[in-house]
C-alpha positions in Angstrom: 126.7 29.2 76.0 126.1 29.7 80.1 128.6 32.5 80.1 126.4 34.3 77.4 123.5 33.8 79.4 124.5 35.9 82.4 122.5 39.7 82.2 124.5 42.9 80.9 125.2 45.5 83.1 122.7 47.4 81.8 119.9 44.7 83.5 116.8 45.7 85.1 118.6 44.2 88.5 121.5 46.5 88.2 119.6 49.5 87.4 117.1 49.0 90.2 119.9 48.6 92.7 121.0 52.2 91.6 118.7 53.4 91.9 117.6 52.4 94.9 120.9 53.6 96.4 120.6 56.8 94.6 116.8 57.1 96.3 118.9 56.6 100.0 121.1 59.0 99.3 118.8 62.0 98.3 116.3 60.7 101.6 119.5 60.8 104.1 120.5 63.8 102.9 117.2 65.3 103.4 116.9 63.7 107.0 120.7 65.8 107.4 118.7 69.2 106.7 115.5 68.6 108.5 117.4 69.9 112.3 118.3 72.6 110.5 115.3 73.6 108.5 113.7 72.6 112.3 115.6 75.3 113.9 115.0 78.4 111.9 111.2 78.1 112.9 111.3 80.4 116.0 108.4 79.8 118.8 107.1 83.1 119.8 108.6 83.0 123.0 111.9 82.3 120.8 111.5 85.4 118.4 110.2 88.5 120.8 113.7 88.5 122.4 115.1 88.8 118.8 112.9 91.7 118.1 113.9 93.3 121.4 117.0 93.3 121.1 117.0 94.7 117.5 117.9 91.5 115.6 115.5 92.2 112.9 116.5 89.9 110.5 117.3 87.1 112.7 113.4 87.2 113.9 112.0 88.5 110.7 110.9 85.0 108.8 109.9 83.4 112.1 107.6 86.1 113.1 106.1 86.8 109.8 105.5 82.8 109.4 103.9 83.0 112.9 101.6 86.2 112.0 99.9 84.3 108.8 99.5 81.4 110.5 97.3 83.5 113.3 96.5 86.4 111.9 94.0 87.3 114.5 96.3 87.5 117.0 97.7 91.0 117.6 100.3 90.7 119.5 101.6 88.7 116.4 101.0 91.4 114.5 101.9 94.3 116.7 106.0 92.4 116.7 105.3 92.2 113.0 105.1 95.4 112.7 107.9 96.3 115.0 109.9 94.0 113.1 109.5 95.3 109.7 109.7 99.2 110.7 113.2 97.7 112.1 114.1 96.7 108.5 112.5 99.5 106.9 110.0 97.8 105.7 107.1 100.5 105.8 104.3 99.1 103.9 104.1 95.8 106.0 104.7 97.6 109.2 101.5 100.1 108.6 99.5 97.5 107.2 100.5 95.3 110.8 99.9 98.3 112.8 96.9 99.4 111.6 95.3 95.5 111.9 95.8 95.7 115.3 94.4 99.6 115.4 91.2 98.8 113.0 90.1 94.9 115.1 90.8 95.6 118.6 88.8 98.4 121.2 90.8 101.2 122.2 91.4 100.3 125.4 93.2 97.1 124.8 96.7 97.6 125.7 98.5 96.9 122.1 96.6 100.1 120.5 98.2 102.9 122.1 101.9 101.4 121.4 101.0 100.5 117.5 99.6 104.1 117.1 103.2 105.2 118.6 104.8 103.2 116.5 102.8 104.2 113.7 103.1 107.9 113.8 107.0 107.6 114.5 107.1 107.0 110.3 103.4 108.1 109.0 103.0 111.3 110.5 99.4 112.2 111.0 98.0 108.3 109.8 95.2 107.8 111.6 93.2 104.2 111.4 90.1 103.7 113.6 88.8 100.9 114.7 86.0 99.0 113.4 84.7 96.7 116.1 81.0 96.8 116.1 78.9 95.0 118.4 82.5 93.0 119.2 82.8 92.2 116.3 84.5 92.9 113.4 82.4 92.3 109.9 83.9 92.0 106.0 83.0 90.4 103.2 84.3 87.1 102.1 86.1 87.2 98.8 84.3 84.4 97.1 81.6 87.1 97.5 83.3 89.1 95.2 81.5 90.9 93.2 79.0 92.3 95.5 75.6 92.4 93.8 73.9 96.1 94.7 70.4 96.4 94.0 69.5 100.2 94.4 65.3 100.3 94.6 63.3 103.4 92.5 62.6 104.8 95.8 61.0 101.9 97.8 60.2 101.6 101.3 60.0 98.7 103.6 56.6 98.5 105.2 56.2 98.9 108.9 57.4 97.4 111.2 60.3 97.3 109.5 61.1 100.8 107.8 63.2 103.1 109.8 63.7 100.6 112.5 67.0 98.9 113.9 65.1 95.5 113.3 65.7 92.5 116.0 66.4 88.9 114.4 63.1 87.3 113.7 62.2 90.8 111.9 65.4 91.2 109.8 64.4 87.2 108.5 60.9 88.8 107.6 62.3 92.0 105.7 65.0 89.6 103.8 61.6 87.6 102.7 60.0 90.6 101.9 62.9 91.3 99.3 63.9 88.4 98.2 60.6 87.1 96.9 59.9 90.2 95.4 56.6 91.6 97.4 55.3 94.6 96.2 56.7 97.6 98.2 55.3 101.5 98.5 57.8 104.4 97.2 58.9 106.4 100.0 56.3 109.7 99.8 59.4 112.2 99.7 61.2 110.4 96.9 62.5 111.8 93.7 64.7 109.9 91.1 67.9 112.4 91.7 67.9 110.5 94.9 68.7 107.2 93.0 71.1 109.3 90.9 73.1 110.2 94.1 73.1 106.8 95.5 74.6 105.5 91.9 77.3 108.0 92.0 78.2 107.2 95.8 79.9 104.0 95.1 82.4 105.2 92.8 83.9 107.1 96.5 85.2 103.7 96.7 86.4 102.6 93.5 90.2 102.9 94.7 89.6 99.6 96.5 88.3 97.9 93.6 91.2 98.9 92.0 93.6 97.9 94.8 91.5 94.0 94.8 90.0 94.7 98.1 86.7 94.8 96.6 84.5 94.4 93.1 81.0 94.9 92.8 78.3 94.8 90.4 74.8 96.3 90.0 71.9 93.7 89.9 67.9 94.6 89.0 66.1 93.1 91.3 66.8 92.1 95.5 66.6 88.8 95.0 70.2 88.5 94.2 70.9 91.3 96.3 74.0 91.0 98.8 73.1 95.0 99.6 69.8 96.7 99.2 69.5 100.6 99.2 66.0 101.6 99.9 64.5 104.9 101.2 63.2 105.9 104.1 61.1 109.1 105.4 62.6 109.5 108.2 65.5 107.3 109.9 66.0 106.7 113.4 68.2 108.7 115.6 67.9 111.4 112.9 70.5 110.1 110.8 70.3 110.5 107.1 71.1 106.8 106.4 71.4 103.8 108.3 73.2 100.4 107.5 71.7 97.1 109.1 74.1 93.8 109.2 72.7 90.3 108.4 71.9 88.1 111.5 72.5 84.7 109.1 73.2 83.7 106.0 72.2 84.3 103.1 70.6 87.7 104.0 71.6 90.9 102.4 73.3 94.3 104.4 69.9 96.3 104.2 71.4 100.6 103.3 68.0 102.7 104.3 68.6 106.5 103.0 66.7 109.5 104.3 64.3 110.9 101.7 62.6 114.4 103.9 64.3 117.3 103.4 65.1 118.8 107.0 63.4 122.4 108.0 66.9 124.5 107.1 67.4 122.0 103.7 66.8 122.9 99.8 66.1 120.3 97.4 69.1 120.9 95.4 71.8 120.8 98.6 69.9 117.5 99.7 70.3 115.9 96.4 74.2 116.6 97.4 73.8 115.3 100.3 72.1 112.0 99.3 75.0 111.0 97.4 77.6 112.1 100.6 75.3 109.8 103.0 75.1 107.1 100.7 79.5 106.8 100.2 79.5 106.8 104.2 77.1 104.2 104.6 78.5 101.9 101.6 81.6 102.1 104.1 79.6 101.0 106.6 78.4 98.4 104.6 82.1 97.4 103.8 82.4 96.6 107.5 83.6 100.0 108.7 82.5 101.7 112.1 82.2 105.2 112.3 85.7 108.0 112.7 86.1 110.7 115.2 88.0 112.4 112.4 86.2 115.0 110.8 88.0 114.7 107.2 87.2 111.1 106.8 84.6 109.6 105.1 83.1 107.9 108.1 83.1 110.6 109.9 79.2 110.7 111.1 78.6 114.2 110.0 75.7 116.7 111.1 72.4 116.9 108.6 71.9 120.2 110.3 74.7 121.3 108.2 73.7 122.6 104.9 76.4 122.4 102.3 75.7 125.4 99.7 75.9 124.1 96.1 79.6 125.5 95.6 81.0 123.5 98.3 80.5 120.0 98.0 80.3 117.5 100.7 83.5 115.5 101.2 82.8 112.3 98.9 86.4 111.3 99.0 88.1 108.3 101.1 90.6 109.8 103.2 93.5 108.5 104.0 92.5 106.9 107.3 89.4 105.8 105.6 92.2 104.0 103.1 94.0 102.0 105.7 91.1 101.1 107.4 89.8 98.9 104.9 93.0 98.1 103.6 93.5 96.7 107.4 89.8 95.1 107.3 90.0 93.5 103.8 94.0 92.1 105.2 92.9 89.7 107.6 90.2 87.2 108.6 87.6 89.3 110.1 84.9 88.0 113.3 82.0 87.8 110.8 82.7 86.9 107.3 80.1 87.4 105.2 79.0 85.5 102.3 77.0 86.2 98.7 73.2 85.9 99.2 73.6 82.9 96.6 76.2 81.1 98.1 
């Protein structure tokens, strides 16, 4: 009767002592591969010598692992891009030179050696930067979809219309839209101008289609994240201007020109209307002006009348392309958010 009594091998205790050694083994095991997994994670100061001496793919996870984990740091990215143009990687490597190109001032000493390095495999590519103010500016994607609210023609009132507006006054204007005060319609208006500015945005429906971007239209600025009004006349003579937010939860405020210059027809400024508004939606995007004529963001000359055959260039160029691309990449100096968030 005692010998019956003992547990079969099958017992709780046996099967917890197992497994408890089956547990050890796995964790010792995984304590063996730690050194290992420890030493394929290169410090920077490890990996550059790699990339210098041409052992791409010695230095190529280490470096990419140390670029995402600081991907406002250039010099990160301008060995990136080294590194992957040294596997033949080309997308990564433009995308890596032209972050460093689009967020840092000419002048700072890794620009000139990623353009190099750029146009030894894309030719003519030509990225500009977009610091503004210091700063580089993008929208967030939880912001996505932008909310546009495009106004039948209204005005800010003055102070505020056709100015570049100081803090306290870009607070006022945002409560001037946002709780819905009656505004005046800009005395030159005419609703081909709204027309235009509808039109301009699809310029950059190639980024919504890449996921940079989404936007939608919204009726009213209360839930605007960008406001197009109008504006008799802008400053500087521009035929748009684009003012950034100081703070949350204020909208990008897009002022278009409504008066026709002295050498201007109506017809050729409706044309126009639509051109100005697709550059300063870029603007709105985050992007700074080019110095390249055949881009978008190219600052143009009003004085230039387009006849009605030749229409303005409303098409992203390809520096316009891996601008943004660049922007939308990376973690920018100013995020912005929604209006509602």
């Amino acid at each position: 009767m005692l010998e019956s009594a003992r547990p079969p091998l099958h017992s709780t205790g046996n099967f917890c002592l197992c497994f408890c050694l089956y547990i050890g083994g796995i964790v010792s095991l995984f304590l063996l591969c730690v050194p290992v997994c420890r030493a394929q994670s290169l410090s920077a100061a490890e990996v550059l010598p790699l990339i210098q001496s041409r052992n791409y793919s010695q230095a190529y996870p280490s470096i990419k692992a140390l670029a995402e984990a600081s991907p406002k740091d250039m010099s990160l990215q301008y060995y990136l891009g080294l590194c992957a143009l040294g596997l033949k990687n080309y997308p990564l490597a433009e995308l890596a030179f032209c972050r460093v190109i689009v967020s840092r001032p000419a002048d700072d000493p890794f620009v000139p050696s990623a353009r190099k390095a750029l146009a030894s495999f894309r030719g003519t590519l030509n990225p500009y930067c977009t610091v503004q103010k210091k700063l580089t500016r993008r929208w967030s994607r939880s912001a996505m979809p932008l909310k546009i609210w495009v106004s039948e023609g209204l005005t800010l009132p003055a102070p505020y219309v056709g100015n570049i507006l100081t803090a306290p006054q870009y607070k006022e204007a945002t409560w001037i839209l946002q709780s819905l005060q009656p505004l005046a319609v800009a005395p030159s208006y005419k609703a081909e101008y709204r027309q235009s500015v509808l039109k301009a945005f699809h310029s950059w429906d190639w980024a919504v289609r890449d996921g940079l971007i989404s936007y939608v239209f919204v009726n009213n600025a209360r839930d605007a994240d960008i406001a197009v009004l109008f504006v008799e006349h802008p400053p500087e003579q521009a035929g748009g201007f684009t003012l950034y937010p100081y703070a949350p939860h204020q909208p990008c405020i897009v002022e278009i020109k409504c008066a026709l210059e002295r050498n201007w027809d109506e017809p050729s400024w409706i044309q126009q209307v639509e051109h100005i508004m697709a550059h300063e939606f870029g603007h709105a995007l985050g992007l700074a002006d080019s110095a390249t004529t055949t881009d978008l963001m190219y600052p143009g000359d009003n004085n230039t009348v387009h006849p009605l055959n030749e229409v303005p260039n409303n098409t992203c160029s390809a520096n316009d392309c891996a601008s943004l691309r660049a922007v939308y990449s990376m973690p920018a100096d100013a995020n912005w958010n929604s209006v509602r968030q």
